[in-house]
C-alpha positions in Angstrom: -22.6 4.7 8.7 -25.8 2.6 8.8 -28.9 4.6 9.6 -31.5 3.6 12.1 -35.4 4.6 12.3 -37.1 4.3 15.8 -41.1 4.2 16.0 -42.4 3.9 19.4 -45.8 5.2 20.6 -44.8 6.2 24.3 -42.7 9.7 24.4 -40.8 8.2 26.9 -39.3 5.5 25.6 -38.4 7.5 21.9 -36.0 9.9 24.1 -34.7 6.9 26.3 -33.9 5.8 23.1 -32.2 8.4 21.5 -30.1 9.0 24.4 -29.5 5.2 25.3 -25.5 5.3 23.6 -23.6 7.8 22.4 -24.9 7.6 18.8 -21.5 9.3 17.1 -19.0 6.8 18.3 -21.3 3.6 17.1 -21.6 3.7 13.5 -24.7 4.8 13.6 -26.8 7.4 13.4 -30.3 7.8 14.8 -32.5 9.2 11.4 -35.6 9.9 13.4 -38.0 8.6 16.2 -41.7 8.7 14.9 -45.0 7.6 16.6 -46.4 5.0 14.5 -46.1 2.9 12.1 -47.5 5.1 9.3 -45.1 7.6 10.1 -42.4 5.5 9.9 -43.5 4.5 6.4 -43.6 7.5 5.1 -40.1 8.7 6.8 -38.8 5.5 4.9 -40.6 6.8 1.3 -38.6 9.8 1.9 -35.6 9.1 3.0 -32.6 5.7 3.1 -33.2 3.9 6.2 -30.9 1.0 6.8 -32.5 -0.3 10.1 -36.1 -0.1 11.6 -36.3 -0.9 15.4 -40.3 -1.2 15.6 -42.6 -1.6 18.5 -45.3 -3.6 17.7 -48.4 -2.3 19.4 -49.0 1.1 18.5 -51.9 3.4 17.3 -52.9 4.3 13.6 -50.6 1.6 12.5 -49.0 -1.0 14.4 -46.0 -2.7 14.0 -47.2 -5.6 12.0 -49.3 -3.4 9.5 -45.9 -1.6 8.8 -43.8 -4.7 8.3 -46.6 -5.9 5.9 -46.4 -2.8 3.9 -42.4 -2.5 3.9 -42.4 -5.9 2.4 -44.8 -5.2 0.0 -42.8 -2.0 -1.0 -39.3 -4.0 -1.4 -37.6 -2.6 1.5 -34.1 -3.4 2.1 -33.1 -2.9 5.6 -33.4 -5.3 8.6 -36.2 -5.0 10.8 -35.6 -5.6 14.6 -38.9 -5.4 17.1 -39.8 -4.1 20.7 -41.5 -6.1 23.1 -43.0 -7.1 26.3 -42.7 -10.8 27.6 -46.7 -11.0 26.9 -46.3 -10.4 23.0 -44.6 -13.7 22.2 -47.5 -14.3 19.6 -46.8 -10.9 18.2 -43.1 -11.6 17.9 -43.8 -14.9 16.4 -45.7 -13.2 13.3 -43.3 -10.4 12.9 -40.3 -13.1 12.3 -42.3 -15.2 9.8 -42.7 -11.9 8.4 -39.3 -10.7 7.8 -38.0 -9.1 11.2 -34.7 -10.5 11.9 -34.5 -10.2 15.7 -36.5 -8.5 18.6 -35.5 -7.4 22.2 -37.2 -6.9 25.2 -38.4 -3.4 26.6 -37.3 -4.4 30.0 -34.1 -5.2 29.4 -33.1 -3.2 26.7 -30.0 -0.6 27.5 -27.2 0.6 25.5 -24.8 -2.0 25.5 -27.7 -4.7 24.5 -29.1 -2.5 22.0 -25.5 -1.5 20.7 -24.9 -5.8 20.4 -28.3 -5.8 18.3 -27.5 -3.2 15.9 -24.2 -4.9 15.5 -25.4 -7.9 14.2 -28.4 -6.4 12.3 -24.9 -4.5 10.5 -23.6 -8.2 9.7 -26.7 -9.0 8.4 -27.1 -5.9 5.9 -22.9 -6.7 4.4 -24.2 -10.5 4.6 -26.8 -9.7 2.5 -26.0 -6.8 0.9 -27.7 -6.3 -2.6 -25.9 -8.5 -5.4 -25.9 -4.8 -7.1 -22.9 -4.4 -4.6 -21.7 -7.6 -5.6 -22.0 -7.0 -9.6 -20.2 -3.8 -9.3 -17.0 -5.2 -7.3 -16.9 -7.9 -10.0 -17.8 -5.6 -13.1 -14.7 -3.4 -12.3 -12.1 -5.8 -11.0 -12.8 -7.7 -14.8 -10.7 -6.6 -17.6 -12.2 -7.7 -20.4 -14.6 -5.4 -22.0 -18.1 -6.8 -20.8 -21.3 -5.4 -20.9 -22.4 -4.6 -17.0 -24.3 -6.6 -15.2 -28.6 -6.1 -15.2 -28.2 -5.5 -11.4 -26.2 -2.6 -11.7 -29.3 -0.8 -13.1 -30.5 -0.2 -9.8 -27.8 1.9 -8.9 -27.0 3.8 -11.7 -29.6 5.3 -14.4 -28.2 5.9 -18.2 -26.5 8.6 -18.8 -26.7 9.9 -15.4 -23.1 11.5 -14.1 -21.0 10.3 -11.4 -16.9 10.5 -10.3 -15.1 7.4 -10.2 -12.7 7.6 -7.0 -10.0 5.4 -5.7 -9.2 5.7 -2.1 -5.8 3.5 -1.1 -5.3 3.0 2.7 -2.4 1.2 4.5 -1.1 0.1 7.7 -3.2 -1.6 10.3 -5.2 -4.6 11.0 -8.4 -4.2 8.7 -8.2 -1.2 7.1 -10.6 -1.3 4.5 -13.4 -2.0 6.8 -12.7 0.5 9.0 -12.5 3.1 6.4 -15.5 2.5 4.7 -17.4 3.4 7.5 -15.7 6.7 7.5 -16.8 6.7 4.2 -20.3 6.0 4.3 -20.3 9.2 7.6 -18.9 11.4 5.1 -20.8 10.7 2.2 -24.4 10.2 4.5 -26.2 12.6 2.8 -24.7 12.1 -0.9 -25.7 9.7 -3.4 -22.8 7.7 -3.4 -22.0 4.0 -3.3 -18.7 2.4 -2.1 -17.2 -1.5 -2.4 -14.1 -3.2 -0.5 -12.0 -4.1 -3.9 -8.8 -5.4 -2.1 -7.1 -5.3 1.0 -6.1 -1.5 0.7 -8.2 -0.1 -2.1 -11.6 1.7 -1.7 -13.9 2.3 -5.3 -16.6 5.1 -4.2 -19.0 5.9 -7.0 -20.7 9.2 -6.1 -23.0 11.4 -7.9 -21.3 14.7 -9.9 -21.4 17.9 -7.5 -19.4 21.0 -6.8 -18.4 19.8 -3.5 -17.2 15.9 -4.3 -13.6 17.0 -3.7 -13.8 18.4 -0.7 -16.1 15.5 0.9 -13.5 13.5 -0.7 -10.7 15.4 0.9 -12.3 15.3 4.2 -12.7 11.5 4.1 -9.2 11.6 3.8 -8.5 13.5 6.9 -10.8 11.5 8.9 -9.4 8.1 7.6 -5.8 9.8 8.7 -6.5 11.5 12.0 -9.1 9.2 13.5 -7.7 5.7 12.3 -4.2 6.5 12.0 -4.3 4.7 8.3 -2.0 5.9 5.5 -4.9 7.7 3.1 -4.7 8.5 -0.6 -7.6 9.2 -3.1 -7.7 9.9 -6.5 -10.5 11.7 -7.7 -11.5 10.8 -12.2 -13.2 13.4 -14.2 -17.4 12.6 -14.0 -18.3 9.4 -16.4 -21.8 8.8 -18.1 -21.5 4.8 -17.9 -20.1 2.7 -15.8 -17.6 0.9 -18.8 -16.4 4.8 -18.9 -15.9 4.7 -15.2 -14.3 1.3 -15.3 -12.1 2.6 -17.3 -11.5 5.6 -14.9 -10.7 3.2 -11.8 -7.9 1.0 -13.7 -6.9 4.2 -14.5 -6.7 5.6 -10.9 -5.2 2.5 -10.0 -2.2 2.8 -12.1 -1.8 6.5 -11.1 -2.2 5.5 -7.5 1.7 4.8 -7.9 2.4 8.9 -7.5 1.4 8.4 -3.9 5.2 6.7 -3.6 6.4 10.4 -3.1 6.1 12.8 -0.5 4.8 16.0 -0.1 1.6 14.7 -2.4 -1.5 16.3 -2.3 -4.0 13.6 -0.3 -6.2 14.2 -3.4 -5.3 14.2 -6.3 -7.5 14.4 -9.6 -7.0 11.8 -12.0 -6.0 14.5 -14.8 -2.9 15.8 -12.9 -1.5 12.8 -12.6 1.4 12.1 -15.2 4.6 10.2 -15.5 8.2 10.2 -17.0 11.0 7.8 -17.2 14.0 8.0 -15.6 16.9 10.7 -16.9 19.0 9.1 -18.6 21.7 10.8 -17.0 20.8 8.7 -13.5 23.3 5.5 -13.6 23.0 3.3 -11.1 27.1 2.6 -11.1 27.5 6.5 -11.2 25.3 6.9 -8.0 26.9 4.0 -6.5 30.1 6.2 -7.2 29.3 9.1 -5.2 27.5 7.3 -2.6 30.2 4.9 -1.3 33.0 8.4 -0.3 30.1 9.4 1.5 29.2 6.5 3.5 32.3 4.7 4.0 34.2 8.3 4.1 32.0 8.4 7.5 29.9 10.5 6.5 26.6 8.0 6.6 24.5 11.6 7.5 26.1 12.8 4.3 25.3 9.9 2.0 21.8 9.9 3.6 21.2 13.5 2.2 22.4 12.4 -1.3 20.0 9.3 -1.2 17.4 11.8 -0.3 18.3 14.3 -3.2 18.1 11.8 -5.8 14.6 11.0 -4.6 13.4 14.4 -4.8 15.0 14.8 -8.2 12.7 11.8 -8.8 9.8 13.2 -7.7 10.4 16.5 -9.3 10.9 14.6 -12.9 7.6 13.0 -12.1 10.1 9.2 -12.6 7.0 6.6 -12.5 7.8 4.9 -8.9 8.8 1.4 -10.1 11.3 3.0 -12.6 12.7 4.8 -9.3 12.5 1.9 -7.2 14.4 -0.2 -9.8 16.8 2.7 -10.1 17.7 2.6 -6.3 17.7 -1.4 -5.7 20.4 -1.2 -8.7 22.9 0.8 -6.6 22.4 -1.4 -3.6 22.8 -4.7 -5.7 26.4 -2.9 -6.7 27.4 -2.0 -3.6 26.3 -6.1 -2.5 28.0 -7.1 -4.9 31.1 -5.0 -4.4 31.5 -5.7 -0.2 30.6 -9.5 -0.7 28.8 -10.0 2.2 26.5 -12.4 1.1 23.5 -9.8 1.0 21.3 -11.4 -2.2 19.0 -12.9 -0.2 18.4 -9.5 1.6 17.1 -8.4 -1.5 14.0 -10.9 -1.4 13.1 -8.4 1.2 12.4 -5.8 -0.9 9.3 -3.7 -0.6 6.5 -4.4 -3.2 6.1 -2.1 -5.9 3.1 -0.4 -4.4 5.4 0.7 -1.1 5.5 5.0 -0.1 8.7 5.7 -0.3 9.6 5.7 3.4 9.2 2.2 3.0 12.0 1.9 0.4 14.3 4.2 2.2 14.0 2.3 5.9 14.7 -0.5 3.5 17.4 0.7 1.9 19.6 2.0 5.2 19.2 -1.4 6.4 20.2 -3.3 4.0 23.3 -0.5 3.2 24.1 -0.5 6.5 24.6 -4.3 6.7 27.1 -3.5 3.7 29.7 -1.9 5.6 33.4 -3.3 4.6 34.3 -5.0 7.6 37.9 -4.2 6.4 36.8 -0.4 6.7 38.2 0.0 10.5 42.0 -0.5 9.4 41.3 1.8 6.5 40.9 5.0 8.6 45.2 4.6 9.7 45.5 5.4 6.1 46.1 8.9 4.2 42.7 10.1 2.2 43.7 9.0 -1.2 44.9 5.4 -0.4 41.5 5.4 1.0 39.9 7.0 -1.8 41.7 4.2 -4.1 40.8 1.7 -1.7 36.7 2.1 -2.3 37.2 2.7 -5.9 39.0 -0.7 -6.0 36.4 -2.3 -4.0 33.5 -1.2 -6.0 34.6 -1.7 -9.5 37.3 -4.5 -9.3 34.5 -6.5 -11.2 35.0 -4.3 -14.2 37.6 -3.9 -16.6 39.4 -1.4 -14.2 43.1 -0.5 -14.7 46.2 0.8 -12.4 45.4 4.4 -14.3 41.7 4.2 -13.9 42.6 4.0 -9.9 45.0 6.3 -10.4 42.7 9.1 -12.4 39.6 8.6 -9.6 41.7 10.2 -7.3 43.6 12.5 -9.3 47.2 11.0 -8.9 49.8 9.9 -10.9 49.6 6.4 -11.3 53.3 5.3 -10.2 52.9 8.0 -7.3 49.6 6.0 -6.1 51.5 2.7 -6.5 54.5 4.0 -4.3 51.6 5.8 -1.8 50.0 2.6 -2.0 52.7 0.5 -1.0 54.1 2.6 1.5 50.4 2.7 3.7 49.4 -1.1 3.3 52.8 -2.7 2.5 51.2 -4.5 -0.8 51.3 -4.1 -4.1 47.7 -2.5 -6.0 47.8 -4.9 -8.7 47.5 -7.6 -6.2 45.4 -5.9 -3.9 43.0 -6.0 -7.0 42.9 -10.0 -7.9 42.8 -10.5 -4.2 39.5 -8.9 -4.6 38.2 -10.8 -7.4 39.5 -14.3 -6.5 37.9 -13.9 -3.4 34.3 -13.1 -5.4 34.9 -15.6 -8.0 35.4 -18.3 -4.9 31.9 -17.0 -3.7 30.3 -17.4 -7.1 31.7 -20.3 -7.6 30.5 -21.7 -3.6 27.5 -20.5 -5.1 26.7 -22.8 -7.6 27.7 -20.9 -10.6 30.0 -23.2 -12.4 30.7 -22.0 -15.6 34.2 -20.8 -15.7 33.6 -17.7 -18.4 30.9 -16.5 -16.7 32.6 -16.8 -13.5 35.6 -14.3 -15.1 33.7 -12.2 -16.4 31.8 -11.2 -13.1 34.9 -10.3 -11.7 36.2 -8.3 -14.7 38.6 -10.8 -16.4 37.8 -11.5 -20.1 40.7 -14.1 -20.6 39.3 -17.5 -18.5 42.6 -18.8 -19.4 44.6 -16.2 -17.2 41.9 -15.9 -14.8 42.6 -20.4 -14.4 45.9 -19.1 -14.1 45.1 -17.0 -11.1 42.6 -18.4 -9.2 45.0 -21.5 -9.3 47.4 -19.9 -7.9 45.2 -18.4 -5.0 43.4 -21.5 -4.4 45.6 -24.3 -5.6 43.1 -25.9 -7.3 41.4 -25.4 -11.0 38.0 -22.9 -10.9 36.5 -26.1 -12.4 37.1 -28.4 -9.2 37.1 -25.6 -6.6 33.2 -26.6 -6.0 33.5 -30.1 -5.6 37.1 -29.4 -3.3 35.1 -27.3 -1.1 32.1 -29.8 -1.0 34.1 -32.6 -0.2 36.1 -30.7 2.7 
């Protein structure tokens, strides 16, 4: 929030302006409305001031006496004027001497004053000090520079500061807009804060008691008035900013912990830890005891267990691109397993910075696209052809035998063959290369031409029987099925 001085002689005119707009919805805040000009100097000595409205005629010291001595003093802010339509010779000097605009008394109001300060805003991020500048550049770098002369003006040696990371998502521009959330919270703090991508926030702020729960609060306010995903991370105080550099690519990498729900809004930096996957979570095991569930109709059901093995995620502190790995593994099985010609769904994928709503809206899409379209004529069917139906499905390109059916649904494997015949009037065996000729057609369609690798995607280590076979399905050779089906 950018904060604006107001010095004007007449009584009147100081509460007109101070009651002009509604100050807390701008951007702004009104600092103070002072008398003269050498009161306005020495509210500026005292405290930040990012703008200076100024009337130019006014007792003890006028408004070109005070523009004199802010430029002689270095000041930073933009200087707008006040004035009548006599003054133009008085406006004339005050531009050549660093004011950037002026209105008119008479036709100043809220809405012209509001457009003013505006563009005095545009002129302060135009031109903001190349400090600012240094500092985004210093800690986007990864080599292990020395920083930048400028940033001495911000930050005295050895002095100590927090390193925080704020990440906000959704919306149009939400960096901009929640930086100046930021700079309302922060007002009265010593604190400095640069854009540093699209949805990451650094804020440098000077070591206190209450940094957390400012930070916290920005957070909220980010949240509740902008309707922006909000996250910070908050690093232990540094002494320099390479220390604090090292903090933020720090925070960033941590950032990732955000993926899970129920997370804190703020976290510190030293809480923040990861572990790799279990190595009891198998993609083709999940895959396993999500496909009863889903295809048993029971989507609700296989929902839950999705769910479950995101908490159990969460809860083994799994570093989010390990889990999102994890879960895009079982839905590349399942693909491949329905052959519905889903791979180029998976160019869809969330990034690896996503929350993990993202992945799961992602997910049931793309799994619900993966339905077998052969399911419907399964449900006629008793429970454990069904059950050896989906095994078969979604392992026929492994090495899978009649007794491996047979054991996934705990039968005897010439009872299942009998069952098996009786409900579909076809033999398992063949049920089985049906599958995987069909696939190895598709891979084949494809582009993949290489007649080994082609077997041994749909489970058949012998290409010489699997010639044999797909021959006999397709009555031509794997090696001129391609050019048959590009010449038909």
């Amino acid at each position: 929030m950018y904060k604006v001085l107001f010095a004007e002689d007449e009584a009147v005119m100081r509460m007109a302006f101070s009651k002009m707009m509604d100050w807390d919805d701008t951007g702004f805040q009104l600092a103070a409305a002072v008398a003269n000009g050498a009161e306005a100097l020495a509210y500026i000595e005292e405290n930040d001031v990012d703008i200076l409205v100024t009337d130019l005629k006014m007792p003890v010291m006028d408004g070109l006496e005070l523009i004199e001595a802010l430029k002689e003093k270095g000041f930073r802010g933009v200087i707008l004027v006040l004035s009548n339509y006599t003054d133009f010779e008085l406006v004339r000097k005050a531009l050549t001497r660093g004011a950037a605009d002026y209105m008119l008394k008479l036709n100043i109001d809220g809405e012209a004053l509001l457009k003013q300060l505006n563009a005095a805003a545009e002129i302060l991020e135009s031109d903001a000090p190349a400090a600012f500048a240094a500092l985004r550049e210093y800690f986007a770098a990864t080599s292990a520079n020395t920083p930048p002369e400028e940033l001495s003006e911000l930050y005295e040696r050895g002095s100590a500061f927090h390193t925080c990371l704020i990440s906000v998502k959704t919306g149009g521009s939400p960096v901009e807009r929640a930086l100046d959330v930021l700079r309302q919270v922060f007002a009265e703090t010593d604190a400095n804060a640069a854009a540093m991508s699209k949805t990451d926030v650094l804020l440098l702020v000077s070591q206190g008691r209450r940094v957390e729960d400012k930070l916290l609060l920005a957070v909220r306010e980010i949240r509740m008035r902008l309707g922006l995903e909000a996250n910070a991370l908050l690093a232990p105080p540094a002494t320099s900013l390479k220390q604090s550099r090292q903090y933020y690519a720090e925070c960033v990498r941590a950032s990732a912990v955000f993926f899970y729900p129920s997370q804190p809004h703020v976290r510190n930096l030293e809480d923040v830890a990861f572990e790799r996957l279990p190595e009891s979570f198998s993609p083709s095991a999940a895959a396993d005891r999500y496909i009863p569930l889903y295809y048993g109709q029971s989507p609700g059901a296989a929902g839950e267990y999705l769910s479950g093995l995101m908490s159990r995620c969460a809860a083994a502190s799994v570093h989010p691109h390990e889990a999102k790995s994890f879960f895009i593994a079982v839905a590349r099985k399942i693909a491949f397993a329905v052959q519905t010609g889903m791979d180029d769904k998976f160019s869809d994928a969330p990034d690896a910075d996503c929350f993990i709503s993202e992945l799961c809206a992602w997910l049931s899409a793309l799994l619900e696209n993966a339905r077998l379209p052969q399911f419907e004529q399964y449900g006629r069917y008793k429970k454990e052809v069904r059950d050896a139906l989906l095994f078969i499905h979604f392992h026929f390109a492994e090495k899978i035998t009649l007794d491996d059916v047979a054991k996934a649904v705990n039968l005897n494997r010439n009872y299942l063959c009998r069952l098996f015949k009786q409900e579909t009037g076809g033999h398992m065996f063949g049920y089985i290369n049906d599958l995987r000729m069909k696939k190895a057609a598709a891979l084949i369609e494809a582009g993949d031409t290489y007649v080994r690798g082609v077997a041994s995607a749909v489970g058949i280590d012998d290409q010489f029987y699997f010639a044999r076979v797909f021959k006999k399905y397709h009555k031509v050779p794997p090696s001129e099925y391609g050019k048959s089906r590009r010449n038909a």
